[in-house]
N, C-alpha and C positions, 0 to 999 in steps of 0.2 A: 771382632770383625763384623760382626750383626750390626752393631752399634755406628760403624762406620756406614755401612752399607744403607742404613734409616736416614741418614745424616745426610748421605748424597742423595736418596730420591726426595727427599723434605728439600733439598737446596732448590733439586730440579725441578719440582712443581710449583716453586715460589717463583721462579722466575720465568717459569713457562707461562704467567698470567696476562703478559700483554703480548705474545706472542698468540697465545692461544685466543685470546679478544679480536686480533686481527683476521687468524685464519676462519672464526665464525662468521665475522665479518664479509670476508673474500666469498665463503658458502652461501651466505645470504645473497650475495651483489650475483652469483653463477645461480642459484635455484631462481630467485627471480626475473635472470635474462631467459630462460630456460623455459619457463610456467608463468606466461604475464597473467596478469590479473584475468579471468574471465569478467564476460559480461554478466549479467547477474541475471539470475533464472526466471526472475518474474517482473519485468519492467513495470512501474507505472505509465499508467497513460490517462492524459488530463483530456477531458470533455471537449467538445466543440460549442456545443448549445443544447441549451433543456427547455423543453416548454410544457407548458402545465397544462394538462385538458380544461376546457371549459365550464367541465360540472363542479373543477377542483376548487378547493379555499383558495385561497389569494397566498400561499406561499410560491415562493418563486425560488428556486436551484442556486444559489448565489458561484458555489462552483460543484465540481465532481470529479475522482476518477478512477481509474479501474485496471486490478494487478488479474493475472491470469496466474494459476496455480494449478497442482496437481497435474500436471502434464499437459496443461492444457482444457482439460475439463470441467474446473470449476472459477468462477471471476467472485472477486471482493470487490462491492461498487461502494465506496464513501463521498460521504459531501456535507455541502451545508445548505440550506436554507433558511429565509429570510418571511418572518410574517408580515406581508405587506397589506394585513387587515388594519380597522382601528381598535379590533379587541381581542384579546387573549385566547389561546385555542388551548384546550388539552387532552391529551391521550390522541397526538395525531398520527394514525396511519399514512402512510406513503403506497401509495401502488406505482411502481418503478417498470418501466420498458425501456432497454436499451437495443438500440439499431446501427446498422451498419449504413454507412454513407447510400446507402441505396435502397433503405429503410425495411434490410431483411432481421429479424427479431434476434438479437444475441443470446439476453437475458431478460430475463422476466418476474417479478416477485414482489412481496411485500412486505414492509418492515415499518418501525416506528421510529420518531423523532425523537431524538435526547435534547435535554430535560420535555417532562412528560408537559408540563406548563410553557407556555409558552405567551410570553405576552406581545403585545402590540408591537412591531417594529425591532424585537429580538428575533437573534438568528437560533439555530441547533443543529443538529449534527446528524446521523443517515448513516447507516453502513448494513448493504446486502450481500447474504454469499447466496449463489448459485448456480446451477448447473449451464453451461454455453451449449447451444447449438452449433453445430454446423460450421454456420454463416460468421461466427467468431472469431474463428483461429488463428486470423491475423489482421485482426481489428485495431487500425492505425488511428480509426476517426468514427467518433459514434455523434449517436443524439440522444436524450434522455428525454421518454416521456414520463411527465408525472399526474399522479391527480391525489390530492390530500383531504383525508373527513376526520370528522375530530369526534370524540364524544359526544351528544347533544347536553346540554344545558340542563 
């Protein structure tokens, strides 16, 4: 009787297979009407415009942007720029000021250019974490100031 009995639930989970494929299915198609996707916790948001202080090298923002994290308190600013010298810069610092359309101070900091060389007319790459002000917390639209020094020669 054992023997029978192995025989019938062996039948019945061989055939329960596309029965059971569907009803995952039907769960999946009811948990996702149910729990739509959220939005995602730390939006990017792309630059408006970046301008270089006066005293800076001649690299110029080519773009930027910036995710807010940690509840809020801390922003990741990446980007690229662009050496619009005729000669090669290396080990260049960035000093970074981000502002709020009304030009109140978000973040502020400083970091360095990837690759450390950088020649004439190549771009590189930028990324600050730091702590938001205030004046951040629902920063739709910024501006970036920059000013860049290199090693001397």
């Amino acid at each position: 009787m054992n023997d029978r009995r192995m025989d019938r639930i062996r039948l019945t989970f061989s055939t329960s297979g596309p029965v059971r494929a569907a009803a995952l299915a039907a769960l999946a198609l009811l948990v996702s009407a149910c729990f739509p996707n959220p939005q995602p916790a730390n939006p990017t948001h792309t630059g408006h415009w970046a301008v270089r202080s006066p005293e800076s090298l001649p690299l110029d923002v080519v773009e930027y942007t910036w995710t807010f994290f940690n509840a809020g308190r801390h922003i990741r600013l990446t980007g690229r720029v662009r050496n619009n010298s005729d000669q090669a810069h290396q080990a260049v610092t960035l000093e970074l000021t981000l502002t709020d359309e009304i030009g109140k101070v978000v973040a502020e900091g400083q970091t360095h250019v990837f690759p450390a060389y950088l020649p004439a007319g190549s771009e590189g790459s930028f990324e600050l974490v730091s702590l938001v002000s205030s004046a951040g917390r629902n920063l739709s639209a910024g501006r970036l100031l920059t000013s860049a020094r290199a090693l001397p020669r």
